[in-house]
C-alpha positions as CSV (number, residue, x, y, z in Angstrom):
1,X,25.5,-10.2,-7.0
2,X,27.5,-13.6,-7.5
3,X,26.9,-15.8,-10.1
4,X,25.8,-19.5,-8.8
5,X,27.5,-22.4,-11.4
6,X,24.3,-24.1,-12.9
7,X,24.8,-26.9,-12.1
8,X,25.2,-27.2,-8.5
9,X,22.0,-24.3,-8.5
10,X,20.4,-27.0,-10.6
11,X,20.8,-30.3,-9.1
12,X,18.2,-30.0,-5.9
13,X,15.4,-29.1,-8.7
14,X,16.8,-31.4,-11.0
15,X,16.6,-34.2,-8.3
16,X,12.7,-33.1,-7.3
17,X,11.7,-33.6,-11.2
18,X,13.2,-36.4,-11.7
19,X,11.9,-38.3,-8.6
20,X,8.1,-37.2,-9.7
21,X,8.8,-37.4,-13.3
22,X,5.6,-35.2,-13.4
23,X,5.3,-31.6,-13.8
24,X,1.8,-30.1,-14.1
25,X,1.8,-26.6,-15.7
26,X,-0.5,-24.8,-14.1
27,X,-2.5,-21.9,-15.3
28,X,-4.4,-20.0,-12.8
29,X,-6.8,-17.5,-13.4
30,X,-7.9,-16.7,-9.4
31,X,-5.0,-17.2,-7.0
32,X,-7.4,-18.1,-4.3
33,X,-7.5,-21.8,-6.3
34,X,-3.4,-22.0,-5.7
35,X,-3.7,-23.9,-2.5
36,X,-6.7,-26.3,-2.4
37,X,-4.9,-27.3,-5.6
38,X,-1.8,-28.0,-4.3
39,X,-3.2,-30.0,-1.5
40,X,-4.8,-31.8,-4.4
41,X,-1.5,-32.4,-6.0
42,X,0.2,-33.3,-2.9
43,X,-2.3,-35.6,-2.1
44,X,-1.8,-37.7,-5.6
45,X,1.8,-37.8,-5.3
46,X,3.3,-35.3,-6.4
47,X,6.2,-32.6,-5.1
48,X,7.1,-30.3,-8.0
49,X,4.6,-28.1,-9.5
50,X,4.9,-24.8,-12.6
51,X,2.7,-22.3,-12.4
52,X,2.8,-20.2,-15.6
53,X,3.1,-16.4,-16.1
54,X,-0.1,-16.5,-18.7
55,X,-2.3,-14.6,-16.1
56,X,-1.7,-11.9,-13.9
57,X,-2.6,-14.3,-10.9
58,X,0.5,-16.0,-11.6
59,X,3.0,-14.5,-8.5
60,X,0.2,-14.7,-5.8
61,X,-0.7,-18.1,-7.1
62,X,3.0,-19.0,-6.9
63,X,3.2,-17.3,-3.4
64,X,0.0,-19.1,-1.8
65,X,1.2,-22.6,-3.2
66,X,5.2,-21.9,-1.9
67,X,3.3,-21.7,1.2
68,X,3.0,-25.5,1.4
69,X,6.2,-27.2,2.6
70,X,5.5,-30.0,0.6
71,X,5.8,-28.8,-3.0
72,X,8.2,-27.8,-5.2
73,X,6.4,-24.7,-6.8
74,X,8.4,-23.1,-10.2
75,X,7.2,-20.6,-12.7
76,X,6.7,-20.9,-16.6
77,X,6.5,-19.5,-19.2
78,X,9.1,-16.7,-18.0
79,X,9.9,-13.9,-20.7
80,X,11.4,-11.6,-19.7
81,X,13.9,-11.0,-16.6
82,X,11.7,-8.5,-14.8
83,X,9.0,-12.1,-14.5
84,X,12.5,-13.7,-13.3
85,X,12.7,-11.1,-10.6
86,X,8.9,-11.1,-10.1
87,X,8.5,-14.9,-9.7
88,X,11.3,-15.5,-7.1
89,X,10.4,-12.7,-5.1
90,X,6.9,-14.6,-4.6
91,X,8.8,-17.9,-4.1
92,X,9.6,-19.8,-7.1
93,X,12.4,-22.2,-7.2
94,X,13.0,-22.6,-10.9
95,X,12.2,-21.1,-13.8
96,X,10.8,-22.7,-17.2
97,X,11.1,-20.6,-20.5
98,X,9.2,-22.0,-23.8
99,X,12.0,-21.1,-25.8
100,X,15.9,-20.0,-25.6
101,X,16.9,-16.4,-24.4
102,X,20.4,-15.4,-23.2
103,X,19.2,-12.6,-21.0
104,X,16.3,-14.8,-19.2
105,X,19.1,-17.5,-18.9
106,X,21.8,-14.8,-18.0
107,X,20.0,-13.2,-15.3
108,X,18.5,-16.6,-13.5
109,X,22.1,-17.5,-13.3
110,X,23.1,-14.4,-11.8
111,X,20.5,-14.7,-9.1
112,X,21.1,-18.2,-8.5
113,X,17.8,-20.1,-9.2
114,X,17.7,-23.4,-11.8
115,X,16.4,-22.2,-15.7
116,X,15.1,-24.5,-17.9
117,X,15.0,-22.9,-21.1
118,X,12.7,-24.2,-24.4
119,X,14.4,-25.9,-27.0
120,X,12.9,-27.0,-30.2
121,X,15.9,-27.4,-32.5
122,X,19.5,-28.5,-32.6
123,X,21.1,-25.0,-32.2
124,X,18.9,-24.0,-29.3
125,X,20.0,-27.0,-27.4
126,X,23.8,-26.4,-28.6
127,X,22.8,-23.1,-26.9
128,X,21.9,-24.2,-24.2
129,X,25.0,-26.2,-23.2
130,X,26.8,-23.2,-24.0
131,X,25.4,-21.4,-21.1
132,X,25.9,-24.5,-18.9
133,X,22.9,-25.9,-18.9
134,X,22.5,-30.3,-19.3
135,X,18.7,-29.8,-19.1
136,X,15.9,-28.3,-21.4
137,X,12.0,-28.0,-21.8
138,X,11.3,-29.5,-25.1
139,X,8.2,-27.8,-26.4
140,X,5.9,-27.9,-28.3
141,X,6.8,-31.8,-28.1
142,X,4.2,-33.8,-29.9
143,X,4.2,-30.9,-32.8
144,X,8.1,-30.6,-33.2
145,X,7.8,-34.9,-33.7
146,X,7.9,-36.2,-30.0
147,X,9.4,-39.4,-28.8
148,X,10.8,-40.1,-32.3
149,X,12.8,-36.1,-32.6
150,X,13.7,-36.8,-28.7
151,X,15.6,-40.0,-29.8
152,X,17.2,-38.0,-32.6
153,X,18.2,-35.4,-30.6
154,X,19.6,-36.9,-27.5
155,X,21.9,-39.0,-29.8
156,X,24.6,-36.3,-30.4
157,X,23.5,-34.5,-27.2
158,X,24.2,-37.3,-24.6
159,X,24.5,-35.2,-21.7
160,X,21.4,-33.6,-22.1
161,X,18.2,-34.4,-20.4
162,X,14.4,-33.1,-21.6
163,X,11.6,-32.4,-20.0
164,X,8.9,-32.7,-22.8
165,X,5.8,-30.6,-22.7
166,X,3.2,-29.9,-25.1
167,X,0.6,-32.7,-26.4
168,X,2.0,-34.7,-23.5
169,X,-1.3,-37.3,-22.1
170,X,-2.2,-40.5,-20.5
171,X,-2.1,-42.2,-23.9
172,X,1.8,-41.2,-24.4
173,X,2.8,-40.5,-21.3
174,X,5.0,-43.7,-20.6
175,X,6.5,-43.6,-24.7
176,X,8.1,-40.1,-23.4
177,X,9.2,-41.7,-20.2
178,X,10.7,-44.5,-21.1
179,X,13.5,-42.5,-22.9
180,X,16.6,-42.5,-20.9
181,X,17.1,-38.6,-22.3
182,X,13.7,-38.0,-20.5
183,X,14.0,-36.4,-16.9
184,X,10.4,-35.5,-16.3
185,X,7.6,-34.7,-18.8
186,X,5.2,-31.4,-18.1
187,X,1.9,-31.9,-18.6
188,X,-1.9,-30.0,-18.5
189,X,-4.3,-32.8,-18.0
190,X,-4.4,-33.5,-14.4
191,X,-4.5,-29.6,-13.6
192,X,-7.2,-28.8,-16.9
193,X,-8.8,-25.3,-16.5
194,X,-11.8,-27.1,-16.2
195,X,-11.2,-29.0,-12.8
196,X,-9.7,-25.8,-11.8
197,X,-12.3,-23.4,-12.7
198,X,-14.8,-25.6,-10.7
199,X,-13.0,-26.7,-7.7
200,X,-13.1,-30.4,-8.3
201,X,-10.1,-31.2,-6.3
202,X,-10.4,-34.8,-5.9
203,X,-11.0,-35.5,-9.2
204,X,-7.5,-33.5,-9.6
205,X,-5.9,-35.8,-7.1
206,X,-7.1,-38.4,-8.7
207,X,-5.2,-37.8,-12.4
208,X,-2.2,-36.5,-10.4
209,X,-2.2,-40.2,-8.4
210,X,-2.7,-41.6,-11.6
211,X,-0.3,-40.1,-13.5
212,X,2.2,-41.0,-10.6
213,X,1.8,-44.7,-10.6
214,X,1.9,-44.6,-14.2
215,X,5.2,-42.5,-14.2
216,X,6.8,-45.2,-11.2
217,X,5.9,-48.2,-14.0
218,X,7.8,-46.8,-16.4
């Protein structure tokens, strides 16, 4: 199969993110949820969507919420290429890893769909650029020192953007995105297993709107 550079199989997703700045990260435990909630999330605002590999609803949740024309739908917290394969067989259009590995990143690039890779250090971003990548998950954020280890890393790493997830909430939501290194920031709180385990969609679309106009002041 031929190898897609990353970043002309990067820039449509890269685009998405970056017009949203939002990225809930789903976790699904009944795929039967996946599209009441992405009406819910296209009805706040919002276009891109992870749904994470944590339960073995993942792919059919992925599948059911591809279905809607309106959403960007990825997958997260990849592992292992075999998930790669899994997840864009069910429709996934990127890929987010929670940390750095050079077979995950190896084979995305080989079948020619966007990877965004964890990075919670230095060397895993140099990493990163290695394999031609300009853009990584930073995660866990508010553990590894948040806004303030952002600014410190984007300084030598210019071209670099972030997409910050992990302690990521209303109350810091526009510190992260006020940083020009920022792309997008991921986030659980508009999506909590709570509102998902009981169906309370509007209260969903009410976070996700909230989160948008939040996100479009920043």
């Amino acid at each position: 199969m031929t190898a897609v550079h990353p970043s002309e199989q990067s820039a449509d997703v890269s685009e998405t993110l970056a017009k949203g700045r939002i990225l809930p990260v789903v976790v699904l435990d009944d795929a039967r949820a996946a599209a009441p909630l992405a009406a819910a999330l296209t009805a706040g605002g919002l276009r891109s969507v992870e749904v994470t590999f944590r339960t073995d609803a993942a792919a059919d949740a992925i599948r059911a919420m591809s279905e809607d024309p309106q959403l960007f739908v990825g997958a997260g917290t990849v592992l292992t290429p075999g998930q790669v394969d899994e997840a864009v067989a069910a429709g996934a259009r990127f890929i987010v890893c929670p940390g750095f590995s050079p077979r995950v990143v190896a084979h995305c690039q080989q079948v020619g769909v966007p990877v965004f890779p964890g990075a919670a250090t230095a060397t895993e971003i140099q990493m990163a650029i290695d394999a031609g990548l300009d853009t990584v998950k930073f995660f866990p954020a508010e553990q590894l020192g948040g806004v303030a280890m952002i600014k410190a890393l984007a300084a030598p790493f210019r071209s670099v953007r972030f997409i910050p997830t992990g302690g990521v909430n209303t109350g810091n939501l526009r510190d992260y995105l006020a940083l020009p290194a920022v792309l997008a920031v991921g986030g659980t709180w508009m999506v909590a297993p709570s509102l998902l385990a009981e169906g309370r969609w509007d209260e969903v679309t009410t976070l996700t709107a909230a989160a948008v106009n939040a996100a479009r002041e920043s």
